[in-house]
KEKE-3310 file (N, C-alpha, C; in steps of 0.2 Angstrom, whole numbers, plus 5000, padded with zeros to 4 digits):
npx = (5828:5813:5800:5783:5765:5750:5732:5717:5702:5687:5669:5665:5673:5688:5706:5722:5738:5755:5773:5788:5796:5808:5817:5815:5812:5801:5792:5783:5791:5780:5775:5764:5747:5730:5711:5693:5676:5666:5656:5655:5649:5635:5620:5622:5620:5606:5602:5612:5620:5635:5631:5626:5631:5639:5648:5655:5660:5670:5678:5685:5690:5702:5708:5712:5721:5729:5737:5742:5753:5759:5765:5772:5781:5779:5784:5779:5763:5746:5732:5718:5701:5687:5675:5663:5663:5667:5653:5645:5637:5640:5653:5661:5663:5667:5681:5687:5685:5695:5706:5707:5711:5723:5729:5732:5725:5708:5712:5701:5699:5697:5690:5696:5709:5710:5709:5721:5730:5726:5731:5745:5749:5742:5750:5763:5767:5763:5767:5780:5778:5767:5759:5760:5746:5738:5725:5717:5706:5698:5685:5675:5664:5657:5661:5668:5683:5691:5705:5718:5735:5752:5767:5762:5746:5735:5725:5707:5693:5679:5668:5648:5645:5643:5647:5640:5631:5624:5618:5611:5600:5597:5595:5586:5580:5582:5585:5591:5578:5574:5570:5576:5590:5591:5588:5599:5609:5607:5611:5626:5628:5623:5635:5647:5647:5647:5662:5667:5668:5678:5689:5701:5694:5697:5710:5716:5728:5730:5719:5717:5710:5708:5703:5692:5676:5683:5693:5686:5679:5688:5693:5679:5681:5691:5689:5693:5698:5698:5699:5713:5726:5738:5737:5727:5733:5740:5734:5729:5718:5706:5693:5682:5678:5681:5668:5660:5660:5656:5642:5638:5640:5631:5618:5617:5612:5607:5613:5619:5630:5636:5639:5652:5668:5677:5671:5671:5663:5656:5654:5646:5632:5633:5642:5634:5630:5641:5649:5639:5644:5655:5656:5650:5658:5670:5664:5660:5674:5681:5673:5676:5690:5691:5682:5691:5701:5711:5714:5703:5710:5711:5710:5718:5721:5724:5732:5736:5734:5725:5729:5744:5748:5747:5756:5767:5767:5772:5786)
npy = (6007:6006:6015:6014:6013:6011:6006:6005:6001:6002:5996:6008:6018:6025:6023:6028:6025:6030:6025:6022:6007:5993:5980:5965:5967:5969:5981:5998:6014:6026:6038:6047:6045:6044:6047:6044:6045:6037:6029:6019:6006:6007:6003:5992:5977:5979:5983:5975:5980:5995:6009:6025:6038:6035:6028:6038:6046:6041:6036:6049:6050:6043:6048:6058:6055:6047:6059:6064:6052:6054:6064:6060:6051:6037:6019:6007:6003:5999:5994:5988:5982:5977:5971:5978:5980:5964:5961:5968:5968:5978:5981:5983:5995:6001:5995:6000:6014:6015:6010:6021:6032:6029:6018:6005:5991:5987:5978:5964:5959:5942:5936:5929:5933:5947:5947:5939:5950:5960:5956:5953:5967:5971:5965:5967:5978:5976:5965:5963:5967:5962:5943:5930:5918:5928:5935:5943:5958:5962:5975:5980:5991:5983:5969:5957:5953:5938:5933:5920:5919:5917:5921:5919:5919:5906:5902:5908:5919:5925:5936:5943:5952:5971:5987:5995:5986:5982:5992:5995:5985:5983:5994:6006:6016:6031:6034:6015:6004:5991:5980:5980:5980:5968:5961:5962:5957:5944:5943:5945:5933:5924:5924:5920:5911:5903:5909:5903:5887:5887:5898:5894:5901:5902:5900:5912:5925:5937:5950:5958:5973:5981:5996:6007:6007:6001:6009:6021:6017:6012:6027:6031:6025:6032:6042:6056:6070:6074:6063:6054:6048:6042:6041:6032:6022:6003:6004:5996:5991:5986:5972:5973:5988:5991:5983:5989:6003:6002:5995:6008:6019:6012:6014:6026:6043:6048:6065:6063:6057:6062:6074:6070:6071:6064:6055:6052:6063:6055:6041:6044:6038:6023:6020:6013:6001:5994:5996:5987:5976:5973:5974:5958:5951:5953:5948:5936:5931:5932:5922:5911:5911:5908:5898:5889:5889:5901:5918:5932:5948:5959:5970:5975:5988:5993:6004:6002:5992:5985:5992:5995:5980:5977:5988:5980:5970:5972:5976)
npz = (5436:5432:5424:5427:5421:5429:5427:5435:5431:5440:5443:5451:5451:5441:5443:5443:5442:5442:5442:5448:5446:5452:5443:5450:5461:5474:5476:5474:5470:5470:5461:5457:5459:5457:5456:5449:5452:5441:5440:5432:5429:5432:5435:5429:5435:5434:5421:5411:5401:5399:5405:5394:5398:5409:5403:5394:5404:5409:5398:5395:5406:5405:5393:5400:5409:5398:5395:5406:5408:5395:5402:5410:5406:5408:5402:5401:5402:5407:5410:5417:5419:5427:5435:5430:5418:5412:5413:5406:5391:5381:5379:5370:5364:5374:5372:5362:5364:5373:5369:5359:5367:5373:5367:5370:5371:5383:5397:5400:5415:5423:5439:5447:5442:5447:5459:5462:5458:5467:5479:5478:5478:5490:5499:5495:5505:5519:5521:5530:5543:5547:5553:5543:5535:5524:5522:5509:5505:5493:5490:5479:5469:5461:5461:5474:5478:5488:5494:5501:5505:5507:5503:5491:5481:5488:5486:5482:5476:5467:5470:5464:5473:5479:5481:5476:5465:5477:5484:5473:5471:5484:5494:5495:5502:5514:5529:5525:5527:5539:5534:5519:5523:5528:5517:5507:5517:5516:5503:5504:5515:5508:5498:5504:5510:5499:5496:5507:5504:5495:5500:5513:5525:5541:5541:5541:5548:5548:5542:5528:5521:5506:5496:5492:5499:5510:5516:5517:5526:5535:5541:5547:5556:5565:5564:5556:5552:5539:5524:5524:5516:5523:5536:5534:5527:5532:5545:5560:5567:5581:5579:5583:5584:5570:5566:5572:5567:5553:5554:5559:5548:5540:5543:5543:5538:5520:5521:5533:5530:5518:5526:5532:5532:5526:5519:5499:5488:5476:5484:5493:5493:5490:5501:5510:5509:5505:5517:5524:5519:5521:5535:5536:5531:5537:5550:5547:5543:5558:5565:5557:5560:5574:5576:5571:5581:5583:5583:5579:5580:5578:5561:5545:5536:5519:5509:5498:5482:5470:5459:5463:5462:5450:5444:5449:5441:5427:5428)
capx = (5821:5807:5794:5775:5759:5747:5726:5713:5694:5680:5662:5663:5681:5693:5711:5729:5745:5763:5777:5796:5797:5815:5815:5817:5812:5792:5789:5785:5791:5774:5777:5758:5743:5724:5705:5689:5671:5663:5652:5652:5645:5628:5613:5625:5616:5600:5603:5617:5624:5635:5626:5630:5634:5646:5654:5658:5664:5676:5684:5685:5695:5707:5708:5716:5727:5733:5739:5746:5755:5763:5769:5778:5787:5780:5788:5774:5757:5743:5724:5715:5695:5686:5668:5657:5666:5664:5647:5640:5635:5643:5659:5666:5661:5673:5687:5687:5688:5703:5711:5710:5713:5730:5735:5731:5718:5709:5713:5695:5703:5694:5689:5701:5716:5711:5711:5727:5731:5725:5735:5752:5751:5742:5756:5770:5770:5762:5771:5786:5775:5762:5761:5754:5744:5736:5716:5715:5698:5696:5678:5677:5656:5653:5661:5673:5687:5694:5714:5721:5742:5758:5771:5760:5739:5733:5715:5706:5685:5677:5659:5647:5643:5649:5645:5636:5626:5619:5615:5604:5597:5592:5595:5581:5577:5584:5589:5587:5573:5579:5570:5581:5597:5588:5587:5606:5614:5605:5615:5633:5631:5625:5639:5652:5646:5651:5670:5670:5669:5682:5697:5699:5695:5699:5720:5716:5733:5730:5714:5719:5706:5709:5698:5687:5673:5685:5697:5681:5676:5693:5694:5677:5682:5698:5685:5697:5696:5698:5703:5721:5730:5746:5734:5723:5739:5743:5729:5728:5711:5703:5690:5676:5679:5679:5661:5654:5662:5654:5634:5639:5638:5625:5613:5617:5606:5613:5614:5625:5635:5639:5641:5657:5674:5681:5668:5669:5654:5654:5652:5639:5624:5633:5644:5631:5627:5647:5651:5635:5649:5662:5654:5648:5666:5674:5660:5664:5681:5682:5671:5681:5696:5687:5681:5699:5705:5713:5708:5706:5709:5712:5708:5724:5720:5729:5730:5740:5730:5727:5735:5751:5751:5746:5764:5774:5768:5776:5795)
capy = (6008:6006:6019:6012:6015:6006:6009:6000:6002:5997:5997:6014:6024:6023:6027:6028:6024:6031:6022:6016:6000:5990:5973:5959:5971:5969:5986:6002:6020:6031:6045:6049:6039:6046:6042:6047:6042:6037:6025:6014:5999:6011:6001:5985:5973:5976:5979:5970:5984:6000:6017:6028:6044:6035:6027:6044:6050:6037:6038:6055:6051:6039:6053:6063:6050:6048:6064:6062:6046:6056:6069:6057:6048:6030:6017:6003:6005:5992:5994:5983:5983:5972:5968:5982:5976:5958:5961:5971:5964:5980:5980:5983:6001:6004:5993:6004:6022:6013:6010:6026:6034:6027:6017:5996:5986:5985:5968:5965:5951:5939:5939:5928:5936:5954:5944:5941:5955:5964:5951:5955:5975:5972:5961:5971:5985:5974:5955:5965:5970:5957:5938:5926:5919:5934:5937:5949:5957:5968:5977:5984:5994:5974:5962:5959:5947:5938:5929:5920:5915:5918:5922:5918:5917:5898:5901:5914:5917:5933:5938:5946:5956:5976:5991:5999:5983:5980:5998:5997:5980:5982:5999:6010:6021:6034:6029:6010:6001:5983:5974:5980:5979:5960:5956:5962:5955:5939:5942:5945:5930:5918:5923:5921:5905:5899:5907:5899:5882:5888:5900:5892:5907:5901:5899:5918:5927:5945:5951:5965:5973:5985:5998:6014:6006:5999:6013:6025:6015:6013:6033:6034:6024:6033:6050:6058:6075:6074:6060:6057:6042:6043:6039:6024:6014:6001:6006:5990:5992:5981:5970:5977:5996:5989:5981:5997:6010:5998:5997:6017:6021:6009:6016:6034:6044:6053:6069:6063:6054:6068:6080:6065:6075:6058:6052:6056:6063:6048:6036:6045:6036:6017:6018:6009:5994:5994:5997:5982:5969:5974:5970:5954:5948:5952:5946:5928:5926:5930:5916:5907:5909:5907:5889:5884:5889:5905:5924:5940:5950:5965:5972:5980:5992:5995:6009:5999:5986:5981:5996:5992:5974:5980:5989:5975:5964:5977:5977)
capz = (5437:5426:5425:5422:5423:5430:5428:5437:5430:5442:5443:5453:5450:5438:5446:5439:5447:5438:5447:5446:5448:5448:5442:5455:5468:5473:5479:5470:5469:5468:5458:5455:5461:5457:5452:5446:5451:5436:5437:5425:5431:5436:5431:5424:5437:5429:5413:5407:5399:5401:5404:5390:5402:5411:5399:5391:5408:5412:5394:5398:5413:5403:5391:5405:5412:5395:5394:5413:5408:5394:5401:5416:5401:5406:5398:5400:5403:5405:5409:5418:5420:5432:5438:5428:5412:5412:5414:5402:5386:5375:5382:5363:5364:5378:5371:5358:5364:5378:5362:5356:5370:5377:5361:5369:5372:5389:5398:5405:5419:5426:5444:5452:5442:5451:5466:5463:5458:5473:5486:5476:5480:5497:5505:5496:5509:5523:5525:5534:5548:5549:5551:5536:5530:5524:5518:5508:5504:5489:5490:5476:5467:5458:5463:5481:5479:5494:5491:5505:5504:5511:5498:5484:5483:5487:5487:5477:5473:5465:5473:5462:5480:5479:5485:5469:5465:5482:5485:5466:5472:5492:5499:5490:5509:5515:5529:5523:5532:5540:5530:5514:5525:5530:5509:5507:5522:5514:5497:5507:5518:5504:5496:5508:5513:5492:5496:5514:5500:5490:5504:5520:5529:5545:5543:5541:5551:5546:5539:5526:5517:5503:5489:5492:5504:5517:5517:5519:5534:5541:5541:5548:5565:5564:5565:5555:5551:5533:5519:5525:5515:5527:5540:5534:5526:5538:5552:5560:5573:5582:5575:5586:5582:5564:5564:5574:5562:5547:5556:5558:5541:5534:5547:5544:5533:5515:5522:5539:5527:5517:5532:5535:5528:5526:5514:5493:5484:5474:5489:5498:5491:5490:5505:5517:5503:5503:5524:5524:5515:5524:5543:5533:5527:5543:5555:5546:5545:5563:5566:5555:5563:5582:5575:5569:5588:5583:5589:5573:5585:5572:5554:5543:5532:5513:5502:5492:5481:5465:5456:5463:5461:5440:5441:5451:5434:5425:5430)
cpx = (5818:5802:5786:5771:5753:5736:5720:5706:5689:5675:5660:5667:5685:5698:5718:5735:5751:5769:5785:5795:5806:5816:5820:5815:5805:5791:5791:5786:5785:5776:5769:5751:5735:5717:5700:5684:5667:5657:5649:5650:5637:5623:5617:5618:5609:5600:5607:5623:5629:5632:5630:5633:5641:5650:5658:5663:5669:5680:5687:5692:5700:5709:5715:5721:5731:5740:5745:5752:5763:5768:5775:5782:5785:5779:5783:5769:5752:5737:5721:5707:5692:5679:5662:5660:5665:5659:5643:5643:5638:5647:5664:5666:5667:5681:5691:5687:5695:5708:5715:5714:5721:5733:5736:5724:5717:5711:5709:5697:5699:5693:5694:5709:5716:5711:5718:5733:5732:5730:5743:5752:5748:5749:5762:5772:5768:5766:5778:5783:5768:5762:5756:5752:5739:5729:5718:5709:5698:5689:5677:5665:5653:5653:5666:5676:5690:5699:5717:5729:5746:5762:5766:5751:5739:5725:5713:5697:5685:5669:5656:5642:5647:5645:5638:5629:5622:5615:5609:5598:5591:5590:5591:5579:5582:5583:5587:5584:5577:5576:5574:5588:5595:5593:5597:5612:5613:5610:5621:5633:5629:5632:5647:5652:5649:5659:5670:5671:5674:5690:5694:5700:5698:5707:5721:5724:5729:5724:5715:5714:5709:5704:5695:5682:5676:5690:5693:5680:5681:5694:5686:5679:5687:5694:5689:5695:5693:5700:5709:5723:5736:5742:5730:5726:5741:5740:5727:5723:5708:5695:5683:5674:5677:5671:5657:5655:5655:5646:5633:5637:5633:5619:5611:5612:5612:5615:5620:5632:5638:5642:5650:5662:5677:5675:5669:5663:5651:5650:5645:5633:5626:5639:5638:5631:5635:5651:5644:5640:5653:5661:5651:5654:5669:5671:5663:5671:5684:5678:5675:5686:5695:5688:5687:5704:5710:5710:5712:5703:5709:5712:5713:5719:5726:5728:5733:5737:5732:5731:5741:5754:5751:5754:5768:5773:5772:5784:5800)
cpy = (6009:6012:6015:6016:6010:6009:6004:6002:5997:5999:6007:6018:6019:6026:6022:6027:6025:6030:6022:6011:5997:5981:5969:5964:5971:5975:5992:6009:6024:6039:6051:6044:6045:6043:6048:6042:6042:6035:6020:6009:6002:6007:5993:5978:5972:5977:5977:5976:5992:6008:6022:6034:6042:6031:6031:6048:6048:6036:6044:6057:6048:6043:6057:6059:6048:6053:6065:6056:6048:6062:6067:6050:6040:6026:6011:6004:5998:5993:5989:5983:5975:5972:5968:5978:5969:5960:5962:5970:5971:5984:5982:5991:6006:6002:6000:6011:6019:6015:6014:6031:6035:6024:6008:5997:5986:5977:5968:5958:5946:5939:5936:5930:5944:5952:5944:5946:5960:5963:5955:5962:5975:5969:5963:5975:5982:5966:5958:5967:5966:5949:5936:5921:5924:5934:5942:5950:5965:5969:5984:5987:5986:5970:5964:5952:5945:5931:5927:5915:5919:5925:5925:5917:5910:5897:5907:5915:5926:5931:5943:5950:5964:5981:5995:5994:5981:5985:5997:5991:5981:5988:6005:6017:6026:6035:6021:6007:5993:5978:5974:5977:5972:5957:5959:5957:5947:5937:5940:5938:5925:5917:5920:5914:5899:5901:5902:5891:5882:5890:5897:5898:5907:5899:5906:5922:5933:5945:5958:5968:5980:5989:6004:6012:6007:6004:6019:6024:6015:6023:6035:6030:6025:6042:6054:6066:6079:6067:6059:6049:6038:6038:6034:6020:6011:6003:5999:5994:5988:5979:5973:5983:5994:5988:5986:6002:6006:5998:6005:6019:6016:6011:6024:6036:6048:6059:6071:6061:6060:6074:6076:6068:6070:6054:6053:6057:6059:6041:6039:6040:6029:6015:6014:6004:5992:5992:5988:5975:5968:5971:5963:5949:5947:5947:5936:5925:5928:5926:5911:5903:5906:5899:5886:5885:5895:5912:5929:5946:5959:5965:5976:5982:5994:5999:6006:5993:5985:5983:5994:5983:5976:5983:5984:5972:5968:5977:5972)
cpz = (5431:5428:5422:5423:5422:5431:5429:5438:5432:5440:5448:5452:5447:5442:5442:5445:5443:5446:5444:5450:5446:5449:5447:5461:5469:5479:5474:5474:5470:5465:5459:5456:5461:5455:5453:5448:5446:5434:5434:5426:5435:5430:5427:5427:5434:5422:5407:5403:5402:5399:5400:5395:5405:5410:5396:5400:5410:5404:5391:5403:5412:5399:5396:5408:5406:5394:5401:5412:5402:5396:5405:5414:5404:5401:5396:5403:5403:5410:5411:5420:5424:5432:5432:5421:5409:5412:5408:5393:5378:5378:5375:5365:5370:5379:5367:5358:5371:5372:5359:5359:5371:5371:5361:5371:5379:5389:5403:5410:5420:5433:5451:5449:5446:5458:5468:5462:5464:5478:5484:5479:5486:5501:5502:5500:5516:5528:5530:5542:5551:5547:5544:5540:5530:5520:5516:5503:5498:5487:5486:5474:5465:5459:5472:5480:5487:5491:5498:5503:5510:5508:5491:5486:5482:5487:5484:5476:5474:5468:5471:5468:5478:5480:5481:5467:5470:5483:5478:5468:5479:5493:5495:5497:5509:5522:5525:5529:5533:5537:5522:5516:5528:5522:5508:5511:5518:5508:5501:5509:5513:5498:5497:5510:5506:5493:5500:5510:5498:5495:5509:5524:5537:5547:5542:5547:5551:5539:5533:5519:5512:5500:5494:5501:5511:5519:5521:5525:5537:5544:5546:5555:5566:5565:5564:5551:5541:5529:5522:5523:5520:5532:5540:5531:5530:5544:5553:5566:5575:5580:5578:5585:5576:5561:5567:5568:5556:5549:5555:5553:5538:5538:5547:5537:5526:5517:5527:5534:5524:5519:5533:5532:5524:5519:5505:5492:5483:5478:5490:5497:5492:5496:5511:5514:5505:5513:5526:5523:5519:5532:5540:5531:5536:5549:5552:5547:5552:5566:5562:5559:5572:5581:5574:5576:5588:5586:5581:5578:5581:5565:5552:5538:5527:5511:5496:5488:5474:5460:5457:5461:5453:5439:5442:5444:5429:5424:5428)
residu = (UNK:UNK:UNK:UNK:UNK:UNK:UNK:UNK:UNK:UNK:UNK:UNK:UNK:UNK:UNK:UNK:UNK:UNK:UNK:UNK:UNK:UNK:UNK:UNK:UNK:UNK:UNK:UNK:UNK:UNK:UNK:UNK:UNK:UNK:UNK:UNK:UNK:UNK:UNK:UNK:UNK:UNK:UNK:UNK:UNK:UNK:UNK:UNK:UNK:UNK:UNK:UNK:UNK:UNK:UNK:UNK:UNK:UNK:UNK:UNK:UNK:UNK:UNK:UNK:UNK:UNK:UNK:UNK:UNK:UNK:UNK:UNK:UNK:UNK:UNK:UNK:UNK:UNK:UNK:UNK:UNK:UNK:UNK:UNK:UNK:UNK:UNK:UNK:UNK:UNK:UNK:UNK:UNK:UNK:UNK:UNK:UNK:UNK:UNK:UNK:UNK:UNK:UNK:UNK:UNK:UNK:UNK:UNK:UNK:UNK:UNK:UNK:UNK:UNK:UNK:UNK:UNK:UNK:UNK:UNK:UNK:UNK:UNK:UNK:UNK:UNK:UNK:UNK:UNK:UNK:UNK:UNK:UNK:UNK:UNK:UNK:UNK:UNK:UNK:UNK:UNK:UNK:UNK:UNK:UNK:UNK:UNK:UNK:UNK:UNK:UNK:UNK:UNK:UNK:UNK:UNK:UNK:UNK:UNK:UNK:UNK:UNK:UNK:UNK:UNK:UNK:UNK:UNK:UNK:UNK:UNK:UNK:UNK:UNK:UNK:UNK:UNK:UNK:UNK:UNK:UNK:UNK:UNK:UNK:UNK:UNK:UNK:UNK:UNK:UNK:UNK:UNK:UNK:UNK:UNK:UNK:UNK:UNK:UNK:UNK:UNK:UNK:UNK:UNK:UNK:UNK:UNK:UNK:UNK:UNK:UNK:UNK:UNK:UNK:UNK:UNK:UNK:UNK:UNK:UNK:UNK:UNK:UNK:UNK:UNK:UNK:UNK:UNK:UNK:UNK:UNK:UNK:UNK:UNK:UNK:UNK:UNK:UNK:UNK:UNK:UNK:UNK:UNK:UNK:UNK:UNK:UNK:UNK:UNK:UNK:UNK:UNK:UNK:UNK:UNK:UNK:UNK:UNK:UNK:UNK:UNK:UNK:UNK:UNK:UNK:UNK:UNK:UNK:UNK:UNK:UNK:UNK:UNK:UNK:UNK:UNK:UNK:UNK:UNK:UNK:UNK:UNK:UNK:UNK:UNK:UNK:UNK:UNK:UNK:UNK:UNK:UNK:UNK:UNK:UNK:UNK:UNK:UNK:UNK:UNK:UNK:UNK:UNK:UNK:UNK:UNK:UNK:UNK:UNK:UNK:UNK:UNK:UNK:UNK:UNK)
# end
């Protein structure tokens, strides 16, 4: 067994994952699995850059995870940065204290390597239990990848859609009025309509979304009393419940949201921009799969995503 450590910096939360992993074997140990809302991608969309406050608080929070990574003796380690990253125009500034921090370089990916990414640690813990081919939708603050394969990803596309940028973009109300959630819904599906070119979303099998947003919403149609991880890995629920749960939260006001046990602080303000995508994603690829003569009769839910596929590379 290998021990790693794997950390995966969005647009909204950074989070750590220290594992064993054992080579030839595509699943991990979890030893330690955590994160931090930062926000570092706050403000990328309009101004190209990232915001000095929470660049200091997310290499603050690598900081800490350093010191966590030391003390659980992993052997390799590897950093990976996603959406907010790419994006902003002085990206050197956060090479640079990663650096100093942990001791390598971030690896800011590209959008269809966190694709693949995501696919690899969602169908580690899932292909035993559900048919393929598999979609899997990582919805993350900047972008939302969607991967569809079997074994291996055969289709792949990053969408500068996410929970963080739509919210800075559309949702300015409190609640938002329908003409904001009009100009949003408009983002999402012109989006969706550049994958539906790219993955055939309609040989869809199992629909398995992973990241913060989706997990949020599966918990809230799951009316769960608190956060419960145990409970939202592998919650398969039908696709109906799904896109009520998802209208629920982008309709609610900041105050109801907040009152929700199941929600983080962090969230509060960009889960409706975020739960907006997510009935938007699904709502398509079950027409998708309809048109191709299939039936998405149900929605799985991961906790396992791109973190874990970051450690499988590892082993």
């Amino acid at each position: 067994m290998t021990r790693v450590a794997a950390i995966d910096c969005g647009t909204n939360t950074i989070r750590l994952l220290v594992a064993d992993v054992e080579p030839g074997v595509g699943r991990t140990v979890e030893i330690v699995r955590e994160g931090r809302v930062t926000r570092l991608g706050r403000s990328v969309d309009r101004t190209g850059e990232l915001d000095a406050e929470a660049l200091e608080l997310t290499l603050a929070a690598t900081r800490e995870f350093a010191a966590t990574i030391a003390e659980l003796g992993a052997e390799r380690v590897r950093f990976v940065a996603t959406s907010a990253t790419r994006d902003a125009r002085n990206r050197d500034a956060f090479v640079a204290g990663v650096r100093e921090a942990l001791g390598i370089d971030p690896e800011v990916v590209s959008g269809v390597e966190e694709a693949r990414l995501s696919f690899t640690g969602a169908v580690s813990v899932i292909a035993d239990r559900h048919p393929g081919p598999y979609l899997v939708v990582d919805l993350g603050g900047g972008s939302t990848e969607l991967v569809l394969g079997v074994d291996e990803p055969e289709a792949a596309i990053s969408l500068d859609i996410g929970s963080v940028r739509l919210h800075e973009r559309h949702l300015h109300t409190d609640p938002p009025t329908q003409a904001e959630i009009d100009a949003a819904a408009i983002d999402a599906r012109e989006a969706l309509e550049r994958a539906a070119a790219v993955v055939p979303l309609g040989r869809t099998a199992t629909l398995i979304g992973v990241a913060g947003t989706i997990t949020t919403t599966t918990a809230h149609a799951m009316r769960l009393p608190a956060y419960d991880r145990a409970a939202i890995d592998g919650a398969a629920q039908p696709t109906g419940v799904v896109l009520a749960a998802a209208q629920d939260l982008l309709a609610a006001t900041r105050e109801e949201r907040a009152a929700m046990p199941y929600v983080h602080p962090g969230r509060i303000d960009v889960i409706g921009a975020g739960a907006l995508i997510w009935f938007e994603v699904v709502s398509r690829v079950f027409s998708e799969v309809q048109e191709a003569g299939g039936a998405l009769l149900q929605v799985v839910t991961s906790e396992h995503d791109i973190l874990d596929g970051i450690a499988l590379g590892l082993r």
